[in-house]
C-alpha positions in Angstrom: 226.7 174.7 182.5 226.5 172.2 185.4 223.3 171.8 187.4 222.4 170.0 190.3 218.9 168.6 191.0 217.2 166.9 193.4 215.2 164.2 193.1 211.6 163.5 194.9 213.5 161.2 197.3 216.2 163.8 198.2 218.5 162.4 196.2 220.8 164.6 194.6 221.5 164.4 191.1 224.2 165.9 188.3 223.4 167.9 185.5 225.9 168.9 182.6 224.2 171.2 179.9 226.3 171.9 176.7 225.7 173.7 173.8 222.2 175.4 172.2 219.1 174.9 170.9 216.1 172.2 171.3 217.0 170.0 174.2 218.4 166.3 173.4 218.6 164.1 176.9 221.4 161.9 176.2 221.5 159.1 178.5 224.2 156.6 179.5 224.9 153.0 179.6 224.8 150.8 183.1 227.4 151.9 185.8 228.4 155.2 184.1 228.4 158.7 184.5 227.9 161.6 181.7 231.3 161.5 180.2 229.8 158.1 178.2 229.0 161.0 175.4 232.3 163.1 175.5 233.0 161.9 172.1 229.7 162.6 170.4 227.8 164.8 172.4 229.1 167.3 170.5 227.8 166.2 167.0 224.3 167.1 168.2 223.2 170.9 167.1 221.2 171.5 169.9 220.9 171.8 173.9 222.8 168.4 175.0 221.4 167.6 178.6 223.4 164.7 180.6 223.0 163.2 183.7 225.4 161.8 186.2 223.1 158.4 187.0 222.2 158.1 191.0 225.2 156.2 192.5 228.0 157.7 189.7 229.9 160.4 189.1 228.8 164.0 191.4 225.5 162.6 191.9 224.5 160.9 195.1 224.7 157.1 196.2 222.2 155.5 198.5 222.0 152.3 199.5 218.9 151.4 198.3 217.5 149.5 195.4 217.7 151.1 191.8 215.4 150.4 188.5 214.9 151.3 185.1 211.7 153.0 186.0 213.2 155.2 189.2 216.0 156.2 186.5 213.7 157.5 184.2 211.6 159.3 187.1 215.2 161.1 188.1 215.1 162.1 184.2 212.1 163.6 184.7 213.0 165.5 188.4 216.0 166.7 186.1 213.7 167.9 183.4 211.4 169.7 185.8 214.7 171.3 187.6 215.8 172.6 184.5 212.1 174.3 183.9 212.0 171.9 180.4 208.2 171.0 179.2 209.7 168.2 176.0 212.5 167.2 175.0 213.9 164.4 172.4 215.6 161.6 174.1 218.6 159.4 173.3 219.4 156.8 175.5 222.1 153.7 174.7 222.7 151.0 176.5 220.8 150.7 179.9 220.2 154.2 178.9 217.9 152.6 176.3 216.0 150.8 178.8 215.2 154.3 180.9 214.2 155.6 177.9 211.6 153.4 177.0 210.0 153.9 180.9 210.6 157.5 180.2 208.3 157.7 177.2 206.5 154.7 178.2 205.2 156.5 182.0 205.6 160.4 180.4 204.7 160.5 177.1 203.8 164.2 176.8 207.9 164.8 177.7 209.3 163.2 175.1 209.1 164.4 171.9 211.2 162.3 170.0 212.9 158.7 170.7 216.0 157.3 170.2 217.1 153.8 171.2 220.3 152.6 170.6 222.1 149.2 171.6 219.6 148.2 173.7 216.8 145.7 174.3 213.3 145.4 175.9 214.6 142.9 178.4 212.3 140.1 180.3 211.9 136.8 178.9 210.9 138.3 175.4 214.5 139.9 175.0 217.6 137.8 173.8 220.9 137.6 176.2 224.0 137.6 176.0 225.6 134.3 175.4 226.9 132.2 178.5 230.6 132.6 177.5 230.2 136.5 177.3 229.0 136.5 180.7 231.5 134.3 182.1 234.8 136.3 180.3 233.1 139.2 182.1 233.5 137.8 185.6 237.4 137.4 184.7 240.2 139.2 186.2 240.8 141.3 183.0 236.7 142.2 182.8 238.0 145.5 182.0 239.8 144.2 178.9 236.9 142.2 177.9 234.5 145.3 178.1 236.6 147.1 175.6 236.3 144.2 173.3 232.7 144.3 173.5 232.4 147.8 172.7 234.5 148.5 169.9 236.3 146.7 166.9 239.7 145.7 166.8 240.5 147.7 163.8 239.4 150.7 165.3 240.9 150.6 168.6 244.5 150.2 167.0 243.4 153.8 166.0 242.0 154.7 168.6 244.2 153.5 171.8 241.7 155.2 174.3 241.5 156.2 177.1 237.7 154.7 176.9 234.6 156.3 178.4 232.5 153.4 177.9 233.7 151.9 180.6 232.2 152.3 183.7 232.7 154.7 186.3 235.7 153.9 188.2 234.5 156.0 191.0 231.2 153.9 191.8 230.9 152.1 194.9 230.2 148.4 195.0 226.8 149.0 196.1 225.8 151.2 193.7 227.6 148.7 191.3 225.4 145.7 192.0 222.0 147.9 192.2 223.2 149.2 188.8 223.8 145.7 187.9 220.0 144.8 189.2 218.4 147.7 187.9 219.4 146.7 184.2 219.0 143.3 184.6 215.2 143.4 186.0 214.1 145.9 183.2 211.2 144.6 181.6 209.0 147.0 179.5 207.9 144.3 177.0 204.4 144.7 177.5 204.1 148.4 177.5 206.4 149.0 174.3 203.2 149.4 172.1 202.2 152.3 174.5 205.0 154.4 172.9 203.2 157.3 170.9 206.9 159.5 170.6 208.1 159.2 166.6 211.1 156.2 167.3 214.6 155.4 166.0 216.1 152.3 166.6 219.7 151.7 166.2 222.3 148.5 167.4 225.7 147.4 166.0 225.4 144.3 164.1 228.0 142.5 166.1 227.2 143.8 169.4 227.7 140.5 171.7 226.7 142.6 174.9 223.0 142.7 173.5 222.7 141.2 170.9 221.1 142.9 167.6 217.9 140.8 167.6 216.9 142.9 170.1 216.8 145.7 168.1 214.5 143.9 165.8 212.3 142.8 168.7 212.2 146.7 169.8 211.2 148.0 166.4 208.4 145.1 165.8 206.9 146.4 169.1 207.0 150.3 169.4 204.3 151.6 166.4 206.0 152.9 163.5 209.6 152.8 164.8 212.3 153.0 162.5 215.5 150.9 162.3 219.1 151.0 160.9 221.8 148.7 161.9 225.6 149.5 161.9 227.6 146.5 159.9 230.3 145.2 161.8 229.8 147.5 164.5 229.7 146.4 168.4 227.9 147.7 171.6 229.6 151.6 171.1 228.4 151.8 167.3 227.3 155.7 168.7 231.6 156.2 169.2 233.2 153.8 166.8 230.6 155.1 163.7 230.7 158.3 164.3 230.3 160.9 162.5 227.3 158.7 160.4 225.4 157.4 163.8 225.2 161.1 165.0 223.8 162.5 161.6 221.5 159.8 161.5 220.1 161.0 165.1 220.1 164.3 164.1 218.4 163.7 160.6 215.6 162.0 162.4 215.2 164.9 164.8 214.6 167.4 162.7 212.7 165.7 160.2 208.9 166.8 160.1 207.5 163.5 160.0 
């Protein structure tokens, strides 16, 4: 079932609902729209809720600036549209860093809290190296993307097409707040505030961000668990299925 909801500011804002059961908020990485989970949403026995970010896919685009913390508050207008109380969360990528401000600034709606290759950015968190940053300015970006997110083995299997992506749709303004938004988050301080029951997972040769982070993540949020995916890049939650997914679900359903 798609929804649309609007948020306080009158922005409008995509739903997709799939499947039955508790609600699990999946959310995407930077510059993407829902169909990041296409592959694995459907590994998940329970309500999947995704979201088409302000300025992708169906939802809408304003010119304004964007943050970690206004993309969690949308989570929450989407919540409260769809008449849900708590759910658990999973959020990868920049999707990681909204989560954290969700359960950080709404702790009594989320339930249960996955992070996956993601950081707590500021000056505690650890960047990507100079040359990674560079390759991604080059003409074939879009090549260099794909080799970030997945291994070479597997993507001789698995030729694509590649949801990970971005949204090709976006408009360059929504691009660069996208851009801005991830790059400002900062939630460093306020990690220990989290009082949802934590997972914490990263590939181990995620150059994007790097796996330290994940470290730095776990040390910070109270009694958060971590597991890190050998060999595995940014997209571990594609490339490892079906054992990333089982993982999730494992620690969602486990009473304590």
């Amino acid at each position: 079932m798609d929804d649309r909801v609007i948020a306080p500011d009158g922005t409008p804002l995509a739903v997709q609902r799939r499947g039955s059961g508790p609600p699990l908020v999946l959310l995407a990485g930077q510059a993407n729209d829902h169909t990041w989970w296409d592959s694995a949403r459907g590994d998940f026995a329970r309500t999947t809720i995704t979201m088409d970010y302000r300025g992708t896919g169906a939802s809408g685009k304003p010119d304004v600036p964007y943050s970690t913390p206004l993309f969690a508050d949308d989570v929450v207008a989407v919540l409260d549209g769809l008449g849900i109380e708590q759910a658990d969360v999973y959020g990868t990528s920049m999707g990681g860093r909204v989560a954290q401000w969700l359960a950080i600034r709404h702790p009594h709606r989320v339930r249960r809290l996955v992070l996956g290759c993601t950081s707590p950015g500021g000056r505690h968190a650890v960047e990507r190296s100079a040359e990674v940053r560079r390759a991604l300015l080059r003409p074939d970006a879009r090549e260099t993307l794909a080799d970030l997110m997945y291994t070479p083995g597997w993507r001789a299997t698995h030729p694509g097409p590649y949801r990970t992506l971005g949204d090709p749709s976006m408009p360059p303004h929504a691009r660069k707040h996208h851009l801005r938004a991830s790059d400002q988050h900062d939630a460093w301080d306020a990690l220990p505030g989290i009082t949802a029951p934590t997972l914490v997972l990263h590939g181990e040769d995620d150059r994007l961000t790097p796996a330290v982070n994940a470290t730095l993540l776990a040390q910070r949020i109270p009694r958060a668990r971590l597991h890190i995916f050998p060999a595995a890049r940014h997209a571990y939650f594609e490339e490892c299925r079906p054992h990333a997914s089982t993982l999730v679900e494992d620690f969602l359903t486990t009473a304590s």
